[in-house]
N, C-alpha and C positions, 0 to 999 in steps of 0.2 A: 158280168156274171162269172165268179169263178165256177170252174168245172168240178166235178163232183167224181169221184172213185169209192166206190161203194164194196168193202169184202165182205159183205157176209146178205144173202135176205136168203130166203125159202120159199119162192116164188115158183118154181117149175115145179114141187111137191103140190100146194095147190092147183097149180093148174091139171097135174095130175090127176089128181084126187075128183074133178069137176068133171074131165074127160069121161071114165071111168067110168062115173056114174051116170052116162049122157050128157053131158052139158057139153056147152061148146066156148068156152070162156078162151080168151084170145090175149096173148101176151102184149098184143097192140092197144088196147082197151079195155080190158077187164075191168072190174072196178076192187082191184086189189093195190095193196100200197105200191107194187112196183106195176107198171107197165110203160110202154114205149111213149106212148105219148106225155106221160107224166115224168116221163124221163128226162124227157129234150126240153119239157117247160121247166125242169130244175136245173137244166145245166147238166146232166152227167156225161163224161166222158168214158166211164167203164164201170160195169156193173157185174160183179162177183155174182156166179147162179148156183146156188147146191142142189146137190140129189141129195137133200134130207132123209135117210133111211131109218125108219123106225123099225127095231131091230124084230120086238117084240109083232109089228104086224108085217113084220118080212115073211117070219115063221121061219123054214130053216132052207131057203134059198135066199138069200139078202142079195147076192150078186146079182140074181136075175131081178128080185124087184128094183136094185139101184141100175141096171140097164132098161125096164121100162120106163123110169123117169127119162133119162137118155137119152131114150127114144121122143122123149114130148118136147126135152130141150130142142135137139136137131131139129123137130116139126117147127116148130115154133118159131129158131131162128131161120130158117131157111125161108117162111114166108115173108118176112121180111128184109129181108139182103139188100134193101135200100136204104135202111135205117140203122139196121146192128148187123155189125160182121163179129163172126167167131176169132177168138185169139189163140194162138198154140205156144206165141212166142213175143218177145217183146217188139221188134220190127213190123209184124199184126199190128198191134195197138197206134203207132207211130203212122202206119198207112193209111187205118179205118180214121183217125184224124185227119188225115191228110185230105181225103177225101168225103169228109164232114162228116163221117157215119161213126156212130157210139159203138163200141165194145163189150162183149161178153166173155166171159172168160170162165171157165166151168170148173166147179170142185167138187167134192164127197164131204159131207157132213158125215160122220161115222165112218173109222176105219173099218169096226167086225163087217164090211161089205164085201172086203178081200177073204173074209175065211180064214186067215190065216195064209194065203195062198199068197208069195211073190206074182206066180205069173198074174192071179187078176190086176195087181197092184201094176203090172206093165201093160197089162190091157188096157185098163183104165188110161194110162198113160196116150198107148196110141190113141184113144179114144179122144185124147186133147184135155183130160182133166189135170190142172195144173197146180192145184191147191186140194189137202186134205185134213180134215182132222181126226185123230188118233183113235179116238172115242166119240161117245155121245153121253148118252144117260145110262148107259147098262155097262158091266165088262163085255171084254171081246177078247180074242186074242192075243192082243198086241198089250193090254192095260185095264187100268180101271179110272171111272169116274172119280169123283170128290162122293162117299158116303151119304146116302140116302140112309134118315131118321124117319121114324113116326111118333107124335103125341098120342098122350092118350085119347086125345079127342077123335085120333083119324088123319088131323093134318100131318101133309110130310114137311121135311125139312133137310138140308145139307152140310153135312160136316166136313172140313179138308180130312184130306186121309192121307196121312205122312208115311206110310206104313206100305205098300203099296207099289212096287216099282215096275217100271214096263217089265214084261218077260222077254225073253231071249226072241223070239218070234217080234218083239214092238222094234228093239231095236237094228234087228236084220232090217225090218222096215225102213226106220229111218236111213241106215246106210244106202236102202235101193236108192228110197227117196230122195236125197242128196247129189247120189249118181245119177239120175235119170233128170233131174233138174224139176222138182216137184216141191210147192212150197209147203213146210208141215206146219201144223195148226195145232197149236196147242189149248183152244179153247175148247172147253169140256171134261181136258185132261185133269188128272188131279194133282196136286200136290208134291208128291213123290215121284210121280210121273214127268212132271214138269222139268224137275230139276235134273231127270235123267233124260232128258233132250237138251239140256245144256252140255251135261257132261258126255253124250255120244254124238255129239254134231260138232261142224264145225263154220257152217253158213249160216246168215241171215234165217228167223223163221218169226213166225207169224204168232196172234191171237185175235183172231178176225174178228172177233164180237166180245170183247169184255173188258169190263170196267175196273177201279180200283177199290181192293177190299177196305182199305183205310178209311174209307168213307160210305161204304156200303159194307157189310158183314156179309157177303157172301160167299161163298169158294169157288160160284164161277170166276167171281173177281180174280183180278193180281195183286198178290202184295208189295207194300212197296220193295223187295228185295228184289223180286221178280222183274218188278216194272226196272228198274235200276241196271240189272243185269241183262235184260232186252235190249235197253239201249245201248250198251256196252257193244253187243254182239251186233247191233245194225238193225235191230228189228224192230215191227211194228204191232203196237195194237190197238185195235177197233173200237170206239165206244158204241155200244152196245143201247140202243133206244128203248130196251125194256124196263121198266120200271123197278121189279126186280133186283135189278141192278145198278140202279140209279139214286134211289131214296135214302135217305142217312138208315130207316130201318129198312131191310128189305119187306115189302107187301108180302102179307099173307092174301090180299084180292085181289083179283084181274081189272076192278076197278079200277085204278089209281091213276091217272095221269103223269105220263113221262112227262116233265116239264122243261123247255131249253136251260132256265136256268141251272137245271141239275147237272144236265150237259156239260155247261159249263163248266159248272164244281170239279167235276171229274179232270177236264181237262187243264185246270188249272192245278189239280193237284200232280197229274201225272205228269206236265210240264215241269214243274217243279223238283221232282222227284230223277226224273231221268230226261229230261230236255225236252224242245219239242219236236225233236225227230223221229221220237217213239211214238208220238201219236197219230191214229187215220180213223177212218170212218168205218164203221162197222153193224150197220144200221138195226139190223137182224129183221126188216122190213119183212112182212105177211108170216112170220114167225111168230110176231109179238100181238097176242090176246086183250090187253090193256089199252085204252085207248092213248096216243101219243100226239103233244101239242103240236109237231110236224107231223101234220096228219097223214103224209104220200109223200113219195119221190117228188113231186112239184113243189113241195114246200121248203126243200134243200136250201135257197138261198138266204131262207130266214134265220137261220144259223149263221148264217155270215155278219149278218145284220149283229145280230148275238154278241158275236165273238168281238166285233170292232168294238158294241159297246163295252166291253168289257176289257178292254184294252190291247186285243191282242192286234200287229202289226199286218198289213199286209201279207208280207214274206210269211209270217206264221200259220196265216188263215189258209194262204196256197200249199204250205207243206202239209198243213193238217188235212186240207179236201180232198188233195192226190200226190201232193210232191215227195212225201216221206214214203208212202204206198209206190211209188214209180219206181224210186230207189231199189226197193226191193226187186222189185217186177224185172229191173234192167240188170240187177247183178243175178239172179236166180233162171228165168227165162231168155236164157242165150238162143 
């Protein structure tokens, strides 16, 4: 069974959202795409957790809603400390295997969580969140998304937005973040924004969940200049399980089924493009609306299955499930 490394799902916002409202849904069992048992019957050895913050039902404390989720991670992982241990640092991950227990590893979906504020941005930090991304779906602070359209029918839709550069506040950010050993996430980010994390960083950084535009038309995607110049810099990104993001058109329905095949596509394209060291798994599991042929974390191995049929090696299939993702993990989390 190869092991599985997972950066991106939104699994502690549901569990959130469950709590909240009375429920008592259980990271062990829930019947959400990720949970612990579904975990260990896929093989994962580490599972990326966000505090998905939606900005818009933050209202205008985001900091304190992205520390109630937080709060639901620690509950969550703590009853379990048989099974998954918290990571802060790369010798965590190398232990919690050691001693057969899976890995968590905590980030922020949405930078506007910080306000604009360094110190939350180190709180956060001691807090053990190790990965963030810059944005979400709104501006904030720090940047903007890729342009939100509407038809005349009402549907919306997403434009790149070249136009658009982090503000002076984005990239103070990324300098903490570099210092403080925090990996940045450029998925959601737009365009403009993108390119201006190349040209103010100087370390490995991430796109946890997304795919490539060349064959999907979207601006979550990368394109291929993007994906080309990740590799260059050592970095990784995520194929992303939403359909979305996958389909030569991207879906206007929640319909659609992710297919492995599509999977695939991607990954052959972005191997091609920039090696296959830019590639990792990016699942964006209980995020994604759509129904997907890898129905849960349990069904992880059948990608593998995938991948061999379709030619890829061994060594490949290991770098793409966690060995390109570790790399990172070991140069970033000292």
């Amino acid at each position: 069974m190869v092991r599985v490394i997972d950066m991106h799902c939104d699994t502690i916002s549901e569990l959130y959202y469950n709590h909240r409202d009375g429920g008592n849904l259980s990271v062990l069992d829930s019947p959400l795409h990720v949970n612990l048992e579904k975990m260990e019957k896929g093989g994962y050895g580490l599972q990326n957790f966000a505090l998905f913050t939606h900005l818009e039902r933050a209202g205008n404390r985001p900091f304190e809603y992205c520390m109630r989720l937080a709060d639901t991670f620690f509950t969550e992982m703590k009853a379990h400390t048989d099974k998954i241990g918290i990571v802060r640092n790369y010798g965590d991950i190398e232990e919690n295997w050691r001693l057969h227990k899976m890995s968590a590893l905590l980030t922020v979906e949405e930078g506007g969580v910080c306000q604009g504020e360094l110190a939350f941005l180190r709180i956060l930090y001691e807090l053990g969140v190790r990965m963030m991304t810059l944005t979400w779906n709104f501006q904030n602070e720090l940047g903007w998304p890729n342009q939100k359209e509407q038809t005349e029918s009402g549907n919306t839709y997403y434009v790149p937005d070249t136009r658009h550069g982090l503000t002076e506040k984005g990239v103070a950010f990324l300098e903490e973040m570099e210092g403080l050993g925090m990996i940045i996430d450029i998925s959601h980010l737009n365009d403009k924004g993108i390119w201006d994390v190349f040209e103010h960083t100087k370390k490995p950084f991430v796109a946890s969940h997304s795919n490539c535009r060349q064959l999907t038309p979207h601006p979550r995607n990368l394109t291929d200049e993007m994906i080309r110049k990740l590799a260059e810099r050592g970095g990784v990104a995520g194929i992303n399980f939403c359909s979305a993001f996958l389909k030569e058109e991207a879906p206007d329905t929640q319909e659609v089924m992710s297919a492995i095949q599509d999977m695939i596509r991607h990954m052959k394209h972005m191997k091609q493009i920039g090696g296959i060291e830019v590639i990792g798994l990016g699942t964006d599991f209980d995020g994604i609306e759509n129904p997907v042929e890898i129905s849960d974390a349990s069904k992880m191995q059948q990608l593998v299955w995938a991948m061999e049929q379709a030619g890829f090696t061994s060594g490949e299939i290991d770098a793409v499930f966690h060995g390109n993702v570790l790399r990172v993990y070991k140069e970033i989390l000292s």
